[in-house]
C-alpha positions as CSV (number, residue, x, y, z in Angstrom):
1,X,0.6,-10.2,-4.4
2,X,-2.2,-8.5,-6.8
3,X,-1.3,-11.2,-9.5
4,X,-1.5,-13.9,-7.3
5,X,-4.9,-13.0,-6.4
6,X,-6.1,-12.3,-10.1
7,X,-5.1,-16.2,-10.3
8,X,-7.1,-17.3,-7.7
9,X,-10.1,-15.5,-8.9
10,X,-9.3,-17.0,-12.4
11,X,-9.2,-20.4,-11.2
12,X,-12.0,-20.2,-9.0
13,X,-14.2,-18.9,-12.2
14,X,-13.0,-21.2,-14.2
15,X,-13.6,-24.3,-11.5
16,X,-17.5,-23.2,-11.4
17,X,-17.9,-23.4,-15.2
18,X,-15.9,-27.1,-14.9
19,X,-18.6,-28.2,-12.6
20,X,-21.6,-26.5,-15.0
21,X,-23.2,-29.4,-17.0
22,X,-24.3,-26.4,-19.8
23,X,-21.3,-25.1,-22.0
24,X,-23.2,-23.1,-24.9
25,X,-24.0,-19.7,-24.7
26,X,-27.4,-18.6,-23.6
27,X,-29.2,-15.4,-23.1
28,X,-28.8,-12.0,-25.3
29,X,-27.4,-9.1,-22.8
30,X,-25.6,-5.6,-23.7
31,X,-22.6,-4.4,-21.5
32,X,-22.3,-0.5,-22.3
33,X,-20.1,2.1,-20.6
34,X,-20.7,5.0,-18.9
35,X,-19.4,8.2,-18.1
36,X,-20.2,11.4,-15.2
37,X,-19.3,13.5,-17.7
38,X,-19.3,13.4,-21.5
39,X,-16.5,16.8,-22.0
40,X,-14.5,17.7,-19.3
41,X,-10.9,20.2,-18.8
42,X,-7.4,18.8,-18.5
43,X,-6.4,17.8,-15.3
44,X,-10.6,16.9,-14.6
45,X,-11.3,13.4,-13.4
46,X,-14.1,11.4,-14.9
47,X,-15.4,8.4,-13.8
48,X,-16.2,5.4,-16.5
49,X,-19.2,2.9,-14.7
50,X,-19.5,-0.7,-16.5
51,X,-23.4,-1.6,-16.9
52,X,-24.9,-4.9,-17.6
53,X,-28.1,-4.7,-18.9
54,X,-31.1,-7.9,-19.9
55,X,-29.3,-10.1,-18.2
56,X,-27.6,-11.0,-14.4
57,X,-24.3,-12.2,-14.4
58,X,-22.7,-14.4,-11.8
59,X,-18.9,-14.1,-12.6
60,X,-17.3,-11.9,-15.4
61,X,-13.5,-11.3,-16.6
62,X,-13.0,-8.3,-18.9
63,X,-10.4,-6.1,-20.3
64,X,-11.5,-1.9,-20.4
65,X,-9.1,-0.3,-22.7
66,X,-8.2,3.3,-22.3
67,X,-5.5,5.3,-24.3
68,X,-3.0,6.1,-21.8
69,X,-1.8,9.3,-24.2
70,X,-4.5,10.7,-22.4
71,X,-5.5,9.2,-18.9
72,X,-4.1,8.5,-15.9
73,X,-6.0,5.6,-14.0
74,X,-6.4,6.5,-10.3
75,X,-9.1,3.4,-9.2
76,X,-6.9,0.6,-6.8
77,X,-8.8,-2.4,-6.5
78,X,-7.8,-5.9,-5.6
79,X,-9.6,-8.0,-7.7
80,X,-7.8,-5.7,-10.9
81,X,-4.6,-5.6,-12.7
82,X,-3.1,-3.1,-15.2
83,X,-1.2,-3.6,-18.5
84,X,-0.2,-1.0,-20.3
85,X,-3.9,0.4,-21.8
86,X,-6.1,-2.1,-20.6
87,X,-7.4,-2.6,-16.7
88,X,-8.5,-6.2,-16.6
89,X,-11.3,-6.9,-14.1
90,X,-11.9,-10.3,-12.5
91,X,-15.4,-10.7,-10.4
92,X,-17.2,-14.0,-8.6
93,X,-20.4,-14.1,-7.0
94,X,-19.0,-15.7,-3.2
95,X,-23.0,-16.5,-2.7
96,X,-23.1,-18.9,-5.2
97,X,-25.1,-16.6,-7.8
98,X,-27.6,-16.0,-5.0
99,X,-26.1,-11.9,-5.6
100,X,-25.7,-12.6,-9.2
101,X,-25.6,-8.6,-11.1
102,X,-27.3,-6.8,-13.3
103,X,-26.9,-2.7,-14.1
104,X,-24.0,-1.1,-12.8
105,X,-20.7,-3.7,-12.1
106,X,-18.1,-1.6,-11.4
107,X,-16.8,1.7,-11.5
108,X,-13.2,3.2,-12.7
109,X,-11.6,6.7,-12.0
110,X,-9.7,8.2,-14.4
111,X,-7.4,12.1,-14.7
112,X,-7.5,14.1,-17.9
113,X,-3.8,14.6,-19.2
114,X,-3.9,15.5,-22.6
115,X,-6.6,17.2,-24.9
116,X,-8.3,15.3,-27.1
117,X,-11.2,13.0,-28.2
118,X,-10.8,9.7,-26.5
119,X,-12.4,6.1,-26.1
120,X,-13.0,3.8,-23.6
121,X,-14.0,0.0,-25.0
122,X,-14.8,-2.9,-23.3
123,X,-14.8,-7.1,-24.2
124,X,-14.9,-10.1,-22.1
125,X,-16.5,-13.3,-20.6
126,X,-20.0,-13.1,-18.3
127,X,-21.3,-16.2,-16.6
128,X,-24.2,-17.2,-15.3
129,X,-25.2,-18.3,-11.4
130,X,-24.8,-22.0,-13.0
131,X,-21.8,-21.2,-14.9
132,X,-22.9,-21.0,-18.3
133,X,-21.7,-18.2,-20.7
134,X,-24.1,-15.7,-21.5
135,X,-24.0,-13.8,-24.5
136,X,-23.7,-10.2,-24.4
137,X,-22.7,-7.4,-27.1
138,X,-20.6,-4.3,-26.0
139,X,-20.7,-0.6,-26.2
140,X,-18.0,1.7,-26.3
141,X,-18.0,5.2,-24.8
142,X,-15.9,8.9,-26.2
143,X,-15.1,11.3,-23.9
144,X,-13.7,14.8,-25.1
145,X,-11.1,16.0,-23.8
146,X,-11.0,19.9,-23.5
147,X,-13.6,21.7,-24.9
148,X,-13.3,21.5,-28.4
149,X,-16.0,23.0,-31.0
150,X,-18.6,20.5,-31.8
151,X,-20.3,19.6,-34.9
152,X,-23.5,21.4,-33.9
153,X,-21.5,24.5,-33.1
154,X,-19.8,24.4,-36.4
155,X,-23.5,24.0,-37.9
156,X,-24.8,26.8,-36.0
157,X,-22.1,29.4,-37.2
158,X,-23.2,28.2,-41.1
159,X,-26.6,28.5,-40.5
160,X,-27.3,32.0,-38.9
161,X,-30.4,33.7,-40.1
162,X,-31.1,36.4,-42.1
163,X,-34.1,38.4,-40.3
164,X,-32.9,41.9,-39.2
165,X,-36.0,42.4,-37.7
166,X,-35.3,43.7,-34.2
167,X,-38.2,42.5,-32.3
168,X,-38.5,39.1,-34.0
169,X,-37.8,36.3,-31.5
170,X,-38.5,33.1,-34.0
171,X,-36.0,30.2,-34.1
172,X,-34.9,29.3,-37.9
173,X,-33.5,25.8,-36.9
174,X,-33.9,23.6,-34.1
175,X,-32.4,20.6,-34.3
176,X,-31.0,17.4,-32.1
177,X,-28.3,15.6,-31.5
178,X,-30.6,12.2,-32.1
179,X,-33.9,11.2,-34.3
180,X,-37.4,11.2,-33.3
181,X,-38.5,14.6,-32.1
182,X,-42.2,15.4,-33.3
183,X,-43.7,17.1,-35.1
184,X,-40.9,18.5,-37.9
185,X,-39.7,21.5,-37.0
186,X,-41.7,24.8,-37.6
187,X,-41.0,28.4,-36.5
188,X,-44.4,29.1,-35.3
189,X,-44.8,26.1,-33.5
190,X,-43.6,25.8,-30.1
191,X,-43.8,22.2,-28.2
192,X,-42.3,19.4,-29.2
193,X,-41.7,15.7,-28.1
194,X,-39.1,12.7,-27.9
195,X,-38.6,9.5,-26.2
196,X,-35.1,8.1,-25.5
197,X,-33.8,5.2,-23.6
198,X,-32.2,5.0,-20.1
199,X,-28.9,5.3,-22.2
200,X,-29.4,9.1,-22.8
201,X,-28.4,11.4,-20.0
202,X,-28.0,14.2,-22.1
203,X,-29.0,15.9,-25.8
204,X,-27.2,18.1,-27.4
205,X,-29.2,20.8,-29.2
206,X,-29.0,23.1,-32.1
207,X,-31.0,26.2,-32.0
208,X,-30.4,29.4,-34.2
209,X,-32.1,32.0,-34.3
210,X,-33.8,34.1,-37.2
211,X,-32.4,37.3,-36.4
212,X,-28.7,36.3,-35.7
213,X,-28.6,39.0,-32.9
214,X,-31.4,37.5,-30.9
215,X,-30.0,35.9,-27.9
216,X,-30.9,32.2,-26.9
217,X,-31.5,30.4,-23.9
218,X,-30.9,26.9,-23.5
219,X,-31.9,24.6,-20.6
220,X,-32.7,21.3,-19.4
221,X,-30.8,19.3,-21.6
222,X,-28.3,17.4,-19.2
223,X,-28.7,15.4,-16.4
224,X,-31.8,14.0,-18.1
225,X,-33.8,11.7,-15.2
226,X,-35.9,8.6,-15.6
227,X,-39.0,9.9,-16.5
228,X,-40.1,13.3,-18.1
229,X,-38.1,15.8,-18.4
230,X,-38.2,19.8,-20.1
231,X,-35.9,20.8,-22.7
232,X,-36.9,24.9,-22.6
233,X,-35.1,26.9,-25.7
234,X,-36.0,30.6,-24.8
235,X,-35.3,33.4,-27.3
236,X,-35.2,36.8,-26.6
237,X,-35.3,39.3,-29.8
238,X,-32.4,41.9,-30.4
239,X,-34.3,45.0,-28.9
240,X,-34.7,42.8,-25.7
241,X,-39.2,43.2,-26.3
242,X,-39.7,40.0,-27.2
243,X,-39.8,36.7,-26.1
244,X,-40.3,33.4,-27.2
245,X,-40.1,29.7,-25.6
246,X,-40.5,26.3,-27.6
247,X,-39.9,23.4,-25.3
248,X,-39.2,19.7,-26.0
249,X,-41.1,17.1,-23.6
250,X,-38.3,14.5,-23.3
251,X,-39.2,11.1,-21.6
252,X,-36.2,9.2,-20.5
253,X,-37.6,5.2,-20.7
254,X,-36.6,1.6,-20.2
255,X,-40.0,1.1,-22.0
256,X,-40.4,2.5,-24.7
257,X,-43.9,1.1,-25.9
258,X,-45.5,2.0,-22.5
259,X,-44.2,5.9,-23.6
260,X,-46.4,6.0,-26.7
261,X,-48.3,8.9,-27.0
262,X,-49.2,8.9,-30.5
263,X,-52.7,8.5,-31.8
264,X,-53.7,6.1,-34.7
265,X,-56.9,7.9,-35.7
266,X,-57.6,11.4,-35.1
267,X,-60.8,12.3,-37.6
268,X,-64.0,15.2,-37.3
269,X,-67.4,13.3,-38.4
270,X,-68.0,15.0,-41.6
271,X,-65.0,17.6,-41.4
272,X,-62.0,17.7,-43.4
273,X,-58.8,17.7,-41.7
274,X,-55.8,19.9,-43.1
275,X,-53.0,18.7,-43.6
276,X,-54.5,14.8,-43.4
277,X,-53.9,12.6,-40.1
278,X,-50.8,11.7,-39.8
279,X,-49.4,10.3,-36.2
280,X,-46.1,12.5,-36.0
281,X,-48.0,15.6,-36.9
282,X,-49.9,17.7,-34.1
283,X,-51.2,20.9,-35.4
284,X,-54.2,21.0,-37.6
285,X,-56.9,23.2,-39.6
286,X,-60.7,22.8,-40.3
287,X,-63.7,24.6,-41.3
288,X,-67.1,24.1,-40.4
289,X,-70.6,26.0,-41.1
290,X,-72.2,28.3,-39.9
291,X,-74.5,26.5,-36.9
292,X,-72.3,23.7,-36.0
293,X,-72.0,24.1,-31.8
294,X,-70.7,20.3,-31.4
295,X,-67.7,18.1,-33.4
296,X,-67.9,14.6,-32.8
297,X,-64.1,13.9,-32.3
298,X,-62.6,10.3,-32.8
299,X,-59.4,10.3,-31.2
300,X,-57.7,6.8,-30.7
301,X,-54.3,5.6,-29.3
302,X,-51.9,3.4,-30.9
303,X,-51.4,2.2,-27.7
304,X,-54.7,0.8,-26.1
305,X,-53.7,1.2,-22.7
306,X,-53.1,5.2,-23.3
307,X,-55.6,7.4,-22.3
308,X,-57.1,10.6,-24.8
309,X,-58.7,13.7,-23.0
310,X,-60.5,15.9,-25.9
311,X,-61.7,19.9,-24.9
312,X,-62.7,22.4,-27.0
313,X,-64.8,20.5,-29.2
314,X,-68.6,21.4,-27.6
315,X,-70.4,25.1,-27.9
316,X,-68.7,26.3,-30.8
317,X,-68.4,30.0,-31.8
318,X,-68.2,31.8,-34.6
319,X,-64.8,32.5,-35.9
320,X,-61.8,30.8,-34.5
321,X,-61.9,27.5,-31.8
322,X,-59.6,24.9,-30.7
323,X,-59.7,21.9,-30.2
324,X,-57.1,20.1,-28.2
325,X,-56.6,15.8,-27.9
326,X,-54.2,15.3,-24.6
327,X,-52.8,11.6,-24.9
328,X,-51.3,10.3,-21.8
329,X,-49.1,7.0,-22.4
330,X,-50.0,4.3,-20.9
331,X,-47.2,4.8,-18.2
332,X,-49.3,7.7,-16.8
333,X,-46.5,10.8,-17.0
334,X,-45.9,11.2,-21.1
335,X,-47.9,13.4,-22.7
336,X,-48.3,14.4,-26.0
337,X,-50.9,17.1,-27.5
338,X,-53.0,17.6,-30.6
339,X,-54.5,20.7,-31.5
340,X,-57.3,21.4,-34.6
341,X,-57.6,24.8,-35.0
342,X,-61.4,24.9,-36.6
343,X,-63.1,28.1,-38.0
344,X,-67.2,28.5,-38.2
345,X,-68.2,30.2,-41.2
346,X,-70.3,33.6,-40.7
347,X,-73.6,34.2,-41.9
348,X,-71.9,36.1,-45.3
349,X,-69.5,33.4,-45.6
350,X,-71.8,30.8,-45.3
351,X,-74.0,31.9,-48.3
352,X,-71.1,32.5,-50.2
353,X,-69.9,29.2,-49.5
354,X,-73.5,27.2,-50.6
355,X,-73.0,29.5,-54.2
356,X,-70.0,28.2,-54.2
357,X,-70.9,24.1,-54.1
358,X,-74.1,24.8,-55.9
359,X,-72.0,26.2,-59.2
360,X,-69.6,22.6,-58.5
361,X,-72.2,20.9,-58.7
362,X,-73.8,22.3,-61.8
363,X,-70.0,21.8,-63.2
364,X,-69.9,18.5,-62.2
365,X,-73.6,17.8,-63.9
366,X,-71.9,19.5,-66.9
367,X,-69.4,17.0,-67.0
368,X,-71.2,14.5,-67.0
369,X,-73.7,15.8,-69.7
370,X,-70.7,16.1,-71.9
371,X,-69.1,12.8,-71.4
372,X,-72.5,11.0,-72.1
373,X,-72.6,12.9,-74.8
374,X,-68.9,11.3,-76.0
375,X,-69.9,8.3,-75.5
376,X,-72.9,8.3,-77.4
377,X,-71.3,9.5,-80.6
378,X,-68.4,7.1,-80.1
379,X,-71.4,4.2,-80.1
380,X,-72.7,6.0,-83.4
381,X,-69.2,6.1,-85.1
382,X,-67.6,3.2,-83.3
383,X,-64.5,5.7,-83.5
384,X,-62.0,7.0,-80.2
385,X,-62.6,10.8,-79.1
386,X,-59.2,11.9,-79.4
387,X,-60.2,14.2,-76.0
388,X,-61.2,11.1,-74.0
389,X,-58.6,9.6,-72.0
390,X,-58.3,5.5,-71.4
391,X,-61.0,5.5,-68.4
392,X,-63.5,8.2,-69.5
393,X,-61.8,10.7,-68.3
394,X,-62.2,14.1,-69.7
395,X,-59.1,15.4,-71.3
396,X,-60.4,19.0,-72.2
397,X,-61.2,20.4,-68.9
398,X,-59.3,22.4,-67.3
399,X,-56.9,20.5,-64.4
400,X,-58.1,22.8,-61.6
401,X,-61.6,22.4,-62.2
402,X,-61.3,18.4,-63.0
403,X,-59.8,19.1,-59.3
404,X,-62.7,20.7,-58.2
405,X,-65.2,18.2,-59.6
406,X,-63.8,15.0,-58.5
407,X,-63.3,16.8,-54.5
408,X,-67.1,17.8,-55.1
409,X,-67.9,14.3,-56.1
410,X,-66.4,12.7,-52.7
411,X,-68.5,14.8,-50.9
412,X,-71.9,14.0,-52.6
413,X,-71.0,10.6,-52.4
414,X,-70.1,10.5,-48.9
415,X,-73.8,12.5,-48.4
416,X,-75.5,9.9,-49.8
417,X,-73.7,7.3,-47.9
418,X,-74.8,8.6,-44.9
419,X,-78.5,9.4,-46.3
């Protein structure tokens, strides 16, 4: 009886597309797989859900294979037959593609029998509402099987730190189970950020401490929503005095460009940035005299449509400020943040930094007193100077202070570009 009315759903399909005028395939789709959970005990049930995703479909016909070492299928539905490892699925719109589907299809229940690592694949035909094939690639999805030792865990037992330091509650790696987290990894630096599709539910991560008796913390990293979510790695040191969260801001997108939250310009009028702009990187250095109350901050999105909040950056005080750039993507919840930490030069420090540029620039006059001076005896001789390089440049000075000279000559230049 269930064969029969596998048939009749086949013929039915396969009438529609006889009537359709339009044969070729059209329309770029992705049907992926799904799972409730990704590692689960012998005897557990898991349930695999078939997604459809860029384009609606109107009828389908598809094969899920499963490796029946391993699962027992429990789902009983009518318009389905089982051979051996492979559930074919048969499916019509009745409306006439007036219900045609898109996202979730259908769903299929399966029991744990055997431990293992274990795959669940997926091909077939999709239609659309006028009966033309539509073009879709296909995703597998693994499943584990009993609670084997992953490849992070394996990592984290090679990796241990060193530090016996009892109240030390620094992380030595943190690492994920996927690229893009910002900025690179640094012990002293404690909020990071990553965008991922709708695909990613949950992240595995990889977090060891420095002192290998510090205990960690992990939470927040499954069951990832639409949205933004918190990823919160807490570490508390060995003598239980100390602790210290770093936190991941994961946003969980169909979108990604509308999640941007990096800036293409971040710059100080006439103040140096250390180490130089770069969009991935969020923590920063400068210096500034002695004097200086106000920075005039340029701070501008990738994404027009973001928004850039900038604090810190007005009444100045001596010693050390900061000066934080909030960027809000353009789909109003992802946030990413920027920090400069700048330092205004004391009264002492001040002075001893104007000795400092005056005796540059007397070296840099120097320099060029002495490379006139080359040239003029290579007019008179019509010879080379074996200590002058192919451009002029001055072979005998010493490589920190040609360093010095040509960082001192950007800087008069860029005075009297602004003069």
């Amino acid at each position: 009886m269930l064969k029969s009315k596998v048939i009749i759903l086949f013929v039915v399909i396969f009438s529609l597309l006889a009537m359709s005028t339009i044969s070729l395939a059209i329309e770029n789709g992705t049907v992926y797989l799904e799972s409730n959970q990704d590692v689960i005990e012998k005897g557990e049930e898991v349930e695999i859900t078939v997604n459809l995703k860029d384009v609606t479909t109107a009828a389908c016909n598809f094969f899920l294979y499963f490796d029946e070492d391993k699962w027992d299928y429990l789902s009983k539905m009518d318009n389905t037959n089982v051979e051996k490892n492979r559930i074919l699925f048969v499916w019509y719109d009745t409306n006439g593609g007036r219900s045609a589907k898109q996202g979730e299809l259908v769903k299929f229940r399966f029991k744990a029998k055997e431990n293992g690592l274990s795959t669940f694949s997926i091909e077939g035909d999709f239609y659309n509402s006028v009966g033309q094939k539509l073009k879709v690639d296909f995703q597998e999805k693994q499943v584990q099987i009993g609670k084997e030792e992953t490849i992070f865990q394996q990592q984290e037992e090679e990796e241990k730190g060193d530090n016996e330091q009892k109240g030390n509650a620094n992380l030595e790696v943190l690492r994920l189970d996927r690229e893009g987290m910002t900025p690179a990894f640094d012990k002293n630096i404690t909020e990071y950020y990553l965008t991922v599709t709708n695909e990613v539910k949950e992240i595995e991560v990889l977090a060891v401490t420095s002192n290998p008796e510090a205990s960690v913390e992990i939470t927040g990293n499954t069951k990832l929503k639409e949205g933004l979510n918190t990823i919160k790695i807490q570490v508390t040191s060995e003598d239980q005095k100390e602790k210290k969260t770093y936190t991941i801001q994961v946003t969980r997108t169909a979108n990604l460009a509308l999640a941007n939250t990096n800036l293409e310009i971040l710059a100080i009028e006439n103040v140096l940035l250390s180490p130089p702009f770069e969009p991935n990187e969020t923590n920063y250095a400068a210096e500034v005299a002695k004097g200086v109350n106000d920075l005039n901050v340029f701070a501008v999105p990738e994404n027009e449509k973001a928004t850039v909040q900038i604090s810190g950056d007005k009444n100045l005080k001596e010693g050390n400020n900061t000066v934080t750039v909030v960027v809000t993507a353009a789909n109003g919840f992802s946030k990413k943040k920027y920090q400069i930490q700048v330092y205004q030069r004391n009264e002492e420090e001040q002075k001893q930094y104007e000795e400092e540029q005056k005796e540059q620039i007397q070296k840099v006059e120097q320099a060029y007193q002495i490379q006139e001076m080359k040239e003029e005896q290579n007019s008179n001789t019509g010879g080379n100077d074996s200590k002058t390089g192919k451009y002029g440049v001055i072979i005998g000075i010493d490589a920190i202070t040609i360093i010095t000279v040509i960082g001192v000559m950007i800087k008069i230049i860029s005075k009297k570009k602004k003069q």
